[in-house]
GUDOLUM-410742 format. One record per atom (N, C-alpha, C, O, CB): x, y, z. Coordinates in steps of 0.05 Angstrom, whole numbers, padded with zeros to 5 digits, always signed. Each point is the difference from the previous one (the first is absolute). Glycine has a CB too. Layout:
N
XYZ
...
END
This chain:
143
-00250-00012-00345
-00001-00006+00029
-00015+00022+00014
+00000+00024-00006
+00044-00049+00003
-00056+00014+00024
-00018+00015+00017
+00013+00004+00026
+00014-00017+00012
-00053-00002-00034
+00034+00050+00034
+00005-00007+00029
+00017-00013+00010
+00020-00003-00014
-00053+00006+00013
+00034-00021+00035
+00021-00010-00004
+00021-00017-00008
+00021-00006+00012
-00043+00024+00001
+00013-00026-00036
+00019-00013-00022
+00004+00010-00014
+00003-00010-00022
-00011-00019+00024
+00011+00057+00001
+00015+00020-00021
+00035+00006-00001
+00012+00012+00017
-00060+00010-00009
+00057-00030-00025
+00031-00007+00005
+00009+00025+00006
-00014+00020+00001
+00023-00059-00031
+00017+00038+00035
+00026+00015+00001
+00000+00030-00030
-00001+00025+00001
+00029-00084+00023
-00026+00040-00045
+00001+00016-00024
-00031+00014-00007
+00000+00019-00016
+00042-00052-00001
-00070+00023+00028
-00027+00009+00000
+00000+00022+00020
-00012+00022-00002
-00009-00067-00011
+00037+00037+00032
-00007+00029+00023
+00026+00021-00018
-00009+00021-00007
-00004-00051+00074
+00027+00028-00069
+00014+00016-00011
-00004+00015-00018
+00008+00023+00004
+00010-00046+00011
-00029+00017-00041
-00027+00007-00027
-00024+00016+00015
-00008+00022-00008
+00014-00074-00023
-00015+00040+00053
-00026+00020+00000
+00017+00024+00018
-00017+00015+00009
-00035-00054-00008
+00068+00045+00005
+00009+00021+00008
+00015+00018-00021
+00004+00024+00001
-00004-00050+00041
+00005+00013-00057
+00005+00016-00029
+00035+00000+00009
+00012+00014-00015
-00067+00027+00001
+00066-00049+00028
+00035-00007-00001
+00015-00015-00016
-00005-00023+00003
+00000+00026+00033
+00023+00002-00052
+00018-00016-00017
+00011-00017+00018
-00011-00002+00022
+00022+00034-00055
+00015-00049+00026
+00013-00010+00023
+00026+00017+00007
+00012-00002+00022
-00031-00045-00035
+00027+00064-00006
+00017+00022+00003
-00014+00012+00023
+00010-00002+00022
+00007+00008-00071
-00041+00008+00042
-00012+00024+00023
-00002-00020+00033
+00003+00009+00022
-00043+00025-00067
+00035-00054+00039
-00005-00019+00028
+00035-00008+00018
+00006-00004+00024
-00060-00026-00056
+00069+00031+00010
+00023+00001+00005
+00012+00018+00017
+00012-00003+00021
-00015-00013-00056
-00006+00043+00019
+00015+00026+00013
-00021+00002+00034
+00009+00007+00022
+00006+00029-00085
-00042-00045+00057
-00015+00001+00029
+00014-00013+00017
+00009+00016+00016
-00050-00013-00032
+00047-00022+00020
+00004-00030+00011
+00034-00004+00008
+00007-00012+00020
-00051-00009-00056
+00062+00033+00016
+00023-00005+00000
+00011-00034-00006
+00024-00007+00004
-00029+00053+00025
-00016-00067-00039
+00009-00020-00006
+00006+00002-00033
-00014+00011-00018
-00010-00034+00062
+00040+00014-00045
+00012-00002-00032
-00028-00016-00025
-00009-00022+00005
+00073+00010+00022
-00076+00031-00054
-00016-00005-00010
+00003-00033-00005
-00019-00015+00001
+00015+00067-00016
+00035-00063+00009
-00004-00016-00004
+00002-00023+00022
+00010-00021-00006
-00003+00045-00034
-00014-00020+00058
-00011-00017+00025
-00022+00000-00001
-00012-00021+00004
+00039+00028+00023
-00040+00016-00034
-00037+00004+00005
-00002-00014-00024
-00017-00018+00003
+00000+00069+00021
+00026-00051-00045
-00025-00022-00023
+00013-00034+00010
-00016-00018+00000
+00011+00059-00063
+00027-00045+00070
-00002-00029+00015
-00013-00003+00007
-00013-00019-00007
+00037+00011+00016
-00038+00027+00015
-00019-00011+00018
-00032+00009-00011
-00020+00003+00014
+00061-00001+00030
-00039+00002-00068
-00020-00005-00015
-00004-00020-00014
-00023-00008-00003
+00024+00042+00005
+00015-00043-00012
+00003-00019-00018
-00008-00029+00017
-00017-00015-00009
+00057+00045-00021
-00026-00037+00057
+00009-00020+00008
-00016-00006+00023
+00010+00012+00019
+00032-00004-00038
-00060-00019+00025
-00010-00005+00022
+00015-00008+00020
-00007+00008+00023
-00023-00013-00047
+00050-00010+00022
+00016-00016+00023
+00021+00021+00009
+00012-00002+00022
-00017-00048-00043
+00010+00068+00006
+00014+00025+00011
-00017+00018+00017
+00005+00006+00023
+00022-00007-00062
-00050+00009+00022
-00021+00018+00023
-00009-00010+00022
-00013+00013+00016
-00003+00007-00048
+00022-00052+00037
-00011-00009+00021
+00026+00006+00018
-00004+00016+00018
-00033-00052-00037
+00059+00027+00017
+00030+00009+00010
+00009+00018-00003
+00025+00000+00002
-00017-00027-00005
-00023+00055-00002
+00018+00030-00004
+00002+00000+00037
-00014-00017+00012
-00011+00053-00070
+00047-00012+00077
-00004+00003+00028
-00026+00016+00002
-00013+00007-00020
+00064-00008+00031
-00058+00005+00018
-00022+00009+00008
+00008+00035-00010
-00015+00016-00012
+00001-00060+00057
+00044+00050-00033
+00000+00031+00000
-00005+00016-00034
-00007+00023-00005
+00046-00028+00054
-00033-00018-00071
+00001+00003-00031
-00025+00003+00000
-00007+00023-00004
+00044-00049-00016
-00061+00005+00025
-00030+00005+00004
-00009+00025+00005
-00014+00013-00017
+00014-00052+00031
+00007+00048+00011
-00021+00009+00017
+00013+00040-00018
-00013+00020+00000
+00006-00072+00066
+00035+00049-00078
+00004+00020-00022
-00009-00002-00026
-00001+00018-00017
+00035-00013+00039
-00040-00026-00026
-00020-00006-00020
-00034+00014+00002
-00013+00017-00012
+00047-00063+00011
-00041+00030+00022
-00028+00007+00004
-00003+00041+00013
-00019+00016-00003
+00009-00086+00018
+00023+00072-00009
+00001+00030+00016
-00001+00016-00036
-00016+00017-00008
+00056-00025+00070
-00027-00001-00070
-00001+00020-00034
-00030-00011-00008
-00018+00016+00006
+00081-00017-00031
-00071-00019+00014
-00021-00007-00001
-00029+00004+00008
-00020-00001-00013
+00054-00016+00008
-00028+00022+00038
-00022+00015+00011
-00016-00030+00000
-00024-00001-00005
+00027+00061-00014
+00014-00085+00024
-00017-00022+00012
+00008-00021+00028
+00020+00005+00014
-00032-00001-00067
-00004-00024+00057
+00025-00011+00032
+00012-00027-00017
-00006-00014-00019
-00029+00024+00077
+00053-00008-00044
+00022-00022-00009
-00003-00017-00011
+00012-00005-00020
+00002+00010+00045
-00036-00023-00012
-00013-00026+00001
-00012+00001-00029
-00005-00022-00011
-00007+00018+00066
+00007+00030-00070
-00016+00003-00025
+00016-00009-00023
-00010-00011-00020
-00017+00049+00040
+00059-00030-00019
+00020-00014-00017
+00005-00026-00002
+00011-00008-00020
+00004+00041+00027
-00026-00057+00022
+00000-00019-00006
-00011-00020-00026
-00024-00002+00001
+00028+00020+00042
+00007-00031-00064
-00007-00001-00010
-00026-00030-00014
-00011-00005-00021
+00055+00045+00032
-00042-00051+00015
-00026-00022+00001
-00022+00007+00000
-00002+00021+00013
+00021-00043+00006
-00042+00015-00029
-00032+00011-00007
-00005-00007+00030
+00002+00021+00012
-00022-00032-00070
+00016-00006+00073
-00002-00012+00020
+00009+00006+00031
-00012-00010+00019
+00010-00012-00058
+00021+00034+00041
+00016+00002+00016
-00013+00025+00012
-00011+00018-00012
+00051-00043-00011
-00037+00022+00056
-00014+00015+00014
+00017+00038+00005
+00023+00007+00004
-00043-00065+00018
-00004+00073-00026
+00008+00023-00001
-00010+00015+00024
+00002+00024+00001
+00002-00028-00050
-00014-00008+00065
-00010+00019+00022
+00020+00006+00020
+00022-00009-00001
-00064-00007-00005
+00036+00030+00022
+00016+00013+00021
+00007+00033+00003
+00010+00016-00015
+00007-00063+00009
-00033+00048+00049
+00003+00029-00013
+00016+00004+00026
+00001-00018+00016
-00047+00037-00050
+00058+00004+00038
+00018+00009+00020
+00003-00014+00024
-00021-00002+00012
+00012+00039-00028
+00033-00048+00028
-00005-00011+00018
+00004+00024+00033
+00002-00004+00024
+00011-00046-00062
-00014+00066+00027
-00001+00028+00019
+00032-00003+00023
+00005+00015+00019
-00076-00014-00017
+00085-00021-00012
+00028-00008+00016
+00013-00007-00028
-00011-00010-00020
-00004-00014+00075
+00041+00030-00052
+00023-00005-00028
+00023-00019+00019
+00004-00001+00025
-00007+00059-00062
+00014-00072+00016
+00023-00005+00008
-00015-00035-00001
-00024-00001+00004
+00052+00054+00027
-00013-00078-00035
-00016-00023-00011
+00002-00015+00028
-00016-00018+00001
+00027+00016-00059
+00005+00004+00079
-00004+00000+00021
-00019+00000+00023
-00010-00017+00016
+00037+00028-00039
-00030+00014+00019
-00027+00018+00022
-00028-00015-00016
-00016-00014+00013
+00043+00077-00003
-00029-00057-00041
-00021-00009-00011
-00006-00041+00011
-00020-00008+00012
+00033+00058-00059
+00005-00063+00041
-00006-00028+00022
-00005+00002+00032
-00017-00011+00014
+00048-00010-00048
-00017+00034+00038
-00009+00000+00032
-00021+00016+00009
-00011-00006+00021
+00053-00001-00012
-00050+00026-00022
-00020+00001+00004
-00033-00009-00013
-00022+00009+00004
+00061+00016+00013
-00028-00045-00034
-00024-00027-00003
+00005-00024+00008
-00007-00023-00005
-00005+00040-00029
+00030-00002+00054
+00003-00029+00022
+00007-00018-00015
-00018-00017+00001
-00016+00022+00031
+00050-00012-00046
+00017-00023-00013
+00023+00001+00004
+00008+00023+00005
-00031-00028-00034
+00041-00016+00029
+00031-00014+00009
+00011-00004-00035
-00015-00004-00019
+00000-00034+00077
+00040+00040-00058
+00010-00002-00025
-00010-00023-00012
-00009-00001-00023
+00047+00025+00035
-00036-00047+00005
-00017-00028-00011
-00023-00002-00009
-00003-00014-00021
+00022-00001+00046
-00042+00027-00011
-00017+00000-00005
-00004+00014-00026
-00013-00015-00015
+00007+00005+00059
+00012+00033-00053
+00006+00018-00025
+00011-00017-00017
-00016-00006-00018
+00025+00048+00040
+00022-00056-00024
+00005-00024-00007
-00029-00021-00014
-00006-00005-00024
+00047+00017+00065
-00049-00019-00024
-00020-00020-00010
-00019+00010-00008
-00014-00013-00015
+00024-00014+00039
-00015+00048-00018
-00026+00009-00022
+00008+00012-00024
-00017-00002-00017
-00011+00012+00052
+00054+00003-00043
+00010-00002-00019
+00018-00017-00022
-00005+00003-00024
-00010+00026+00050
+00026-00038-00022
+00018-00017-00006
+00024+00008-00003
+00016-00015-00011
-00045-00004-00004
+00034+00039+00022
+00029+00015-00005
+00011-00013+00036
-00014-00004+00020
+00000+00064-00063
+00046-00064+00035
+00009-00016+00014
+00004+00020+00028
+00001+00024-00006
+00019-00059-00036
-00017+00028+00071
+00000+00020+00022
+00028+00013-00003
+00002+00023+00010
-00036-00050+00023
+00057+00017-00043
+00030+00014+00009
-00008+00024-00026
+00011+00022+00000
+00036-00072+00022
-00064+00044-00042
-00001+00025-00021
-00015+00030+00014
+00007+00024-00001
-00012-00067-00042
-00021+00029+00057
-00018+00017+00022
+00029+00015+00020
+00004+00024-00001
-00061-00067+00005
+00066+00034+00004
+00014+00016+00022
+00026+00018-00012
+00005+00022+00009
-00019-00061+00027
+00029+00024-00060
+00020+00018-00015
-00013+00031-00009
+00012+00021+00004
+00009-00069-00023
-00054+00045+00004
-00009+00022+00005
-00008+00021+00021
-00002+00025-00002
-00002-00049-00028
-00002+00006+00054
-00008+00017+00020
+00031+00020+00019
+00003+00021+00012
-00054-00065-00009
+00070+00020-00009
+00028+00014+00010
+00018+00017-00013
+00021+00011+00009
-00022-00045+00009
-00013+00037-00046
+00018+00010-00019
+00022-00009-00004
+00019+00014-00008
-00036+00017+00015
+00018-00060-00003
+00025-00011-00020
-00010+00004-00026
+00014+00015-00012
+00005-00053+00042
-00037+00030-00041
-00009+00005-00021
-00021+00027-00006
-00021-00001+00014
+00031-00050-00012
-00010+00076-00020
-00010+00016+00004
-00035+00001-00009
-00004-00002-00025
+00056+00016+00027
-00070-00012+00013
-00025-00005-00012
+00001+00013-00031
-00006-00016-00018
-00020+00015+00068
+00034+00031-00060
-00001+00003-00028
+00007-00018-00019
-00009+00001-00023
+00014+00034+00036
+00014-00058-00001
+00004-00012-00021
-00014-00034+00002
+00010-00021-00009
+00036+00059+00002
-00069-00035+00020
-00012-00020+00003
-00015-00006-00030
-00003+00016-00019
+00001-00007+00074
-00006-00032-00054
-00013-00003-00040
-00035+00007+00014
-00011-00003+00022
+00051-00055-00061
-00046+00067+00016
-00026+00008-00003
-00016-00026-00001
-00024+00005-00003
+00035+00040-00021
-00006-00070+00025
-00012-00025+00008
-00015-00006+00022
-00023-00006+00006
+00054-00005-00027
+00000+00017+00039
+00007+00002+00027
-00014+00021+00009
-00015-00007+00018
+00057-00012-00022
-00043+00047-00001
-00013+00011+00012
-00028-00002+00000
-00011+00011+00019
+00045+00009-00022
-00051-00036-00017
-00027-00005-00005
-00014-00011+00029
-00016+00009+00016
+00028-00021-00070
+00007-00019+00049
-00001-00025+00015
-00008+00013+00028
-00021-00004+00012
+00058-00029-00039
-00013+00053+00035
-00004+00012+00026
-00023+00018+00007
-00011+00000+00022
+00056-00005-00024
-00050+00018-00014
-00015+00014-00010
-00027-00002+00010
-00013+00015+00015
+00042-00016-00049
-00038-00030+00020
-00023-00008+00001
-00004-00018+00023
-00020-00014+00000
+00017+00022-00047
+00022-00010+00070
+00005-00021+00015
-00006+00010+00027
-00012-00011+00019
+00046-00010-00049
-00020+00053+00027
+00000+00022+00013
-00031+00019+00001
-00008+00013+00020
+00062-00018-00034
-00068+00004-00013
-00022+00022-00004
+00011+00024+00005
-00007+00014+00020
-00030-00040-00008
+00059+00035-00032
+00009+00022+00000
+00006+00011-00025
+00002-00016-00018
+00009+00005+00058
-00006+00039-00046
+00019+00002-00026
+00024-00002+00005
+00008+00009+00022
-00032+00015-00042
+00041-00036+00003
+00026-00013+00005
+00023+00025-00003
+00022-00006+00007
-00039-00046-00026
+00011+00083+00008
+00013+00018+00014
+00006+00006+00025
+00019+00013+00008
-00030-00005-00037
-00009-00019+00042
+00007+00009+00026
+00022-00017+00020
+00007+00002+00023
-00056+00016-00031
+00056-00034-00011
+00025-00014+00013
+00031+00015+00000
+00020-00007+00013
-00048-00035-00030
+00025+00063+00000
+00018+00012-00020
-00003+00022+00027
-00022+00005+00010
+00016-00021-00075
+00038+00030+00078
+00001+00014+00027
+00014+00023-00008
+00025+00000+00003
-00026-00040+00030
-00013+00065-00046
+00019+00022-00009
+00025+00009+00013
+00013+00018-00009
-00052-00004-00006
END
């Protein structure tokens, strides 16, 4: 694999990390990290905050663990955090976000209220938004 269809376990190899050493970086259990090597339907559903500790050891963006050849990887700072501020200020309504993504609106606002915590949004979900938004989907994530 090339670039960005370079998996999970390829970015991990060219950095020369076991899954032990990515382990001790990361603090996710080795044997979580080869699931989400192994399993596409897991790396598409790991949370955003597991990612974005993923990619920070890695030294790549989030979006790069995704594991579809296809699937859009752009997005760069939206210079505003919080998944909130980032819609309103592209002037979109939860609906409208809604319909251009397909993720349902009461899911859009559980994240924005923190009923639901964005870290543990799926890395699907954060794409969708992502690319809906023209942003990187860390920046939804509010230290």
């Amino acid at each position: 694999m090339m670039g960005a269809a370079m998996g999970l376990r390829e970015r991990r190899e060219r950095c020369g990390l076991t899954l032990l050493q990515l382990d001790a970086l990361t603090g996710i259990a080795y044997t979580r990290l080869s699931t989400l090597e192994c399993n596409a339907s897991e790396a598409r559903n790991m949370y955003l905050g597991t990612a974005r500790r993923i990619a920070d050891a890695l030294h790549c963006n989030v979006l790069d663990l995704y594991p579809d050849e296809d699937a859009w990887r752009g997005g760069v700072s939206a210079g505003v955090t919080g998944l909130r501020r980032i819609r309103r200020e592209r002037h979109l309504t939860q609906r409208m976000l809604s319909a251009l993504t397909g993720i349902p609106q009461p899911n859009i606002s559980w994240f924005e209220t923190g009923y639901r915590p964005v870290s543990q949004m799926y890395l699907d979900t954060a794409r969708r938004l992502s690319e809906a938004l023209q942003c990187d989907p860390v920046d939804f994530l509010i230290d």
